[in-house]
C-alpha angles and dihedrals in degrees: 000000000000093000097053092044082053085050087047126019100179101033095134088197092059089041084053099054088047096056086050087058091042095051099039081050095067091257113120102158094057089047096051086049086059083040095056097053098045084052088052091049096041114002094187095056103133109209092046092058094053093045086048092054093044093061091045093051099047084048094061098251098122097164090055087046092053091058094052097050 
């Protein structure tokens, strides 16, 4: 995956799949951090926003979570 994300930095798909990693690792800052740039670069993108919500809503911020749902 490093090596990809070297490749192509801005690649939102592989950034994607790293926050997924990130997020099933028990690591939901860091996920949020790879959310957050891909928001800036395509904020409709749809996956990004449930995954978004779901972080937000296993870390108890349920009103965050709501807008991202």
């Amino acid at each position: 995956m490093d090596y990809a994300t070297f490749q192509y930095p801005e690649s939102t798909d592989l950034m994607f799949m790293d926050a997924e990693i990130n997020f099933e690792t028990n690591k939901p800052l860091k996920a949020l951090e790879l959310l957050n740039r891909i928001e800036h670069v395509d904020p409709e993108h749809p996956d990004m926003l449930f995954l978004k919500g779901e972080i937000y809503s296993v870390t108890h911020n349920h009103k965050r979570a709501i807008k991202y749902f």
